[in-house]
Every structure is written in structure tokens, then in C-alpha cells.
N, C-alpha and C positions, 0 to 999 in steps of 0.2 A: 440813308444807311447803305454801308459798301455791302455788297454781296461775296459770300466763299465761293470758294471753285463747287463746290458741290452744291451749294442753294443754284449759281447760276445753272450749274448742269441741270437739277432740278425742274428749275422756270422753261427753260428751251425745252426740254422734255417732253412740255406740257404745250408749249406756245407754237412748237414747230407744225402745229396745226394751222395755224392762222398764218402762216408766215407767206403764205402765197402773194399778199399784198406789198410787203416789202421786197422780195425778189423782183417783183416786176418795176421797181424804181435800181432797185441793185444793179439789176442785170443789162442796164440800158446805158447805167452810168460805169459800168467797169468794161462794156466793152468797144464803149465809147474810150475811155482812160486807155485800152491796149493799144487804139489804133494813135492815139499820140506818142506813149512807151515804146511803142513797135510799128515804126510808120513802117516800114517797107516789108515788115513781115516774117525777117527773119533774124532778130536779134538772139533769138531765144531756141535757133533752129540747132537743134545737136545736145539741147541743155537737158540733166534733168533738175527736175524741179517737184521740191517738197513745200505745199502750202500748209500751216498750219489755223487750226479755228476757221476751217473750211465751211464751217457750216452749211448750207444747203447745196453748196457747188457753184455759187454765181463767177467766182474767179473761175472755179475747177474748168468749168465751159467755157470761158473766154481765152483760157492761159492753156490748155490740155492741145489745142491743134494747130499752135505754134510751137512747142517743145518738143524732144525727142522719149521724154518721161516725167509721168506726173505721178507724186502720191498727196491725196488730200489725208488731213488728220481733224481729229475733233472727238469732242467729249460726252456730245450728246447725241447719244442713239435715234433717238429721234430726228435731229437735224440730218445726222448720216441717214437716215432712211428716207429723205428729201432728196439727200444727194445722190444716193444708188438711184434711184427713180426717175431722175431728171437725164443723171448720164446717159441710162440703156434709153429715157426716148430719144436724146441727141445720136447715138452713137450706134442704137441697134439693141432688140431685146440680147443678145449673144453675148456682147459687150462687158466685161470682164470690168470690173468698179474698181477704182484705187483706191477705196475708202479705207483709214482702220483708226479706230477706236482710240485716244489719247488725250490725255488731260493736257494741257500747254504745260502746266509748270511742272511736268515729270520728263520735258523731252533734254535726253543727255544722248545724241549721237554722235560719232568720235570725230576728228576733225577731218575735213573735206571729204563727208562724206557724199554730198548733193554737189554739181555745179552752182544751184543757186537754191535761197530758202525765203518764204517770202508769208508773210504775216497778212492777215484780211481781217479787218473790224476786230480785232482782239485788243490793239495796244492800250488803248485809254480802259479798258476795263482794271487795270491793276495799278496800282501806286507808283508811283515812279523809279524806286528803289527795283523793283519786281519791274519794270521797262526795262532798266538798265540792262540787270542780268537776263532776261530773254533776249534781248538785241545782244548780248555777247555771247551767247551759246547758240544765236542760231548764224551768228556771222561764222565762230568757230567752224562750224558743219560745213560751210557753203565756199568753193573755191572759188567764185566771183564773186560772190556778196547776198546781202540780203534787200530783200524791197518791199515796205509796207506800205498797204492800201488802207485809211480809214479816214475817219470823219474828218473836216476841217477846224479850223478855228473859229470859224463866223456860228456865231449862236442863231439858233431857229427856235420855237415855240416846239414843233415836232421832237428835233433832238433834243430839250430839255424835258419832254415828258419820257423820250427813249429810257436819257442820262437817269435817273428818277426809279422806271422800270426793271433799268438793268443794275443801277445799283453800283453805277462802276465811279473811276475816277477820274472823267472829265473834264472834270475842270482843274486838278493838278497834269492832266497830260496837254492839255493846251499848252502851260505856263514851263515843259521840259525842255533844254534847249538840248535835239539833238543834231546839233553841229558838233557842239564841246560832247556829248555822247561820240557821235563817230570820231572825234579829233583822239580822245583815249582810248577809244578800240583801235586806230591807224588805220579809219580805213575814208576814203574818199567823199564825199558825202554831198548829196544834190537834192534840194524838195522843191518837188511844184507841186500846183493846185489847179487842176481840172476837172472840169464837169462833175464840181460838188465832191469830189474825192483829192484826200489828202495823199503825194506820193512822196514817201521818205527812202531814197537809196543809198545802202550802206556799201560801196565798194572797194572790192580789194584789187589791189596796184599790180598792174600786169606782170 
């Protein structure tokens, strides 16, 4: 059974308790994923950059001290309260959070308005119709493009109890081909797969 935006806000709400077991696989595998995205360390120097379905911060902290500005977004307070808490121990109690509060399918900001906008674990959670339009409102926003991080296509026992959990639509987003998605946004379009993480880049033409 798919989950609504609001049962899933719900579930996280509640789960963002326990979630210290999967950050420590997250956060080993995205910042693992940066240093091939970004071997030399500054692709992303002068960028800012808007992640949405930040969830606890495991991008926020791998992607936040190569960029010139980060804002994370997410819908559940609880998981943002993961992420305010993780940032000030990486960054300093002082440390001013980017976090605010946002459901994915309400985000409408006007065009180019980030350098770049880049999606974390969210895409397979919605139907592919609802992929589409997120990958073109968030290409819209970003004057370089957008880049999502999420699950691969190789099935595991673990990700089909996740897929189960969360309720989401996994197995229609395996099966989207977003080549012909970036081909009718016009925008450039590259996927690889490292270290267990799916990387989809939507970019736009110098």
C-alpha cells in the first residue's frame, strides 16, 4: 500500500528515532559517492545548493563544505531535528542550521533560482507521473541542473522490507527511463552507480 505525503511525514515523525542505524550506512555511502562526483573538490566551489527530502543531513554534511550555500528542506520535523543536531556537532554549537520545514510536492520556486537543486532518497517514493513533474520544477529552479541521489536497481531483501515500510513506489521507479525524462526537459543527462547509490544528473547546456 503507497503511502500520502502525510502518513509518510507521519511514519518519519515517529521512526526518526531509530534512524541512527541507517545514517551510519548513508553517510559512509554518500560521502563516499562525493569524492567520485567531486574528485578534485571543487566542482561545486561558488555553488548554492538546495537539497530537498534532506532528511537527517547525510548529504547536508557531505555536500554543505564543498559549496558556497546550502539550504536543506523536509517535511518531517523530526528528521529536521536529526539534522539541526548533527550539523551544530559537525559545524559548532554557534552554527546557524539551513534547515526549513517543506513537503517536496509544494515546492514552486521561480526559475534559476539555486545554481543547482538536487533530490536525496525521495524520487522512488512517488509514482512516476509525480517523478516527472519534481525533476521539472526542480530542473526549472537550478541554473546548472539538478542531481539525484537514491536507491539503485539491484533488489536486496533489506530494500524490499524498506520499499514495504515506506510504502513508496519502487518498483514503478526502477522501471522510468530518465534519459527520455531529461531528453523532454532538454537537459543533458549522465547516471552512474556507485557505492550502492543511484546518481541521476539532469544538466543544463552551458
Amino acid at each position: 500500500m503507497h503511502r500520502t505525503a502525510g502518513s509518510l511525514r507521519d511514519f518519519y515523525d515517529g521512526f526518526h528515532r531509530f534512524y541512527g542505524f541507517v545514517e551510519r550506512t548513508i553517510d559512509v555511502r554518500l560521502q563516499a559517492v562525493m569524492t567520485e562526483v567531486d574528485p578534485e573538490g571543487d566542482r561545486f566551489r561558488g555553488d548554492s545548493v538546495l537539497e530537498h527530502c534532506c532528511g537527517s543531513g547525510s548529504l547536508a554534511l557531505a555536500i554543505a563544505p564543498r559549496c558556497a550555500a546550502y539550504e536543506g528542506r523536509d517535511q518531517s520535523e523530526g528528521m529536521l531535528g536529526r539534522a539541526r543536531a548533527r550539523w551544530r556537532h559537525r559545524f559548532g554549537d554557534t552554527a546557524l542550521d539551513p534547515f526549513v520545514r517543506e513537503n517536496v510536492l509544494e515546492f514552486a520556486a521561480a526559475e534559476d533560482v539555486y545554481d543547482r537543486t538536487m533530490l536525496s532518497y525521495c524520487l522512488h517514493l512517488f509514482q512516476p507521473q509525480t517523478e516527472r513533474d519534481l525533476l521539472g520544477r526542480f530542473y526549472r529552479a537550478a541554473r546548472k541542473g539538478v542531481i539525484v541521489f537514491d536507491h539503485t536497481r539491484s533488489w536486496n531483501p533489506l530494500l524490499s522490507l524498506v520499499e514495504v515500510v515506506e510504502g513508496s513506489w519502487y518498483r514503478d521507479y526502477v522501471k522510468l527511463d530518465f534519459a527520455e525524462v531529461a531528453a523532454l526537459m532538454g537537459a543533458e543527462f549522465r547516471e552512474t552507480v556507485t557505492h550502492g547509490v543511484r546518481v541521476l544528473e539532469f544538466s543544463k547546456h552551458p
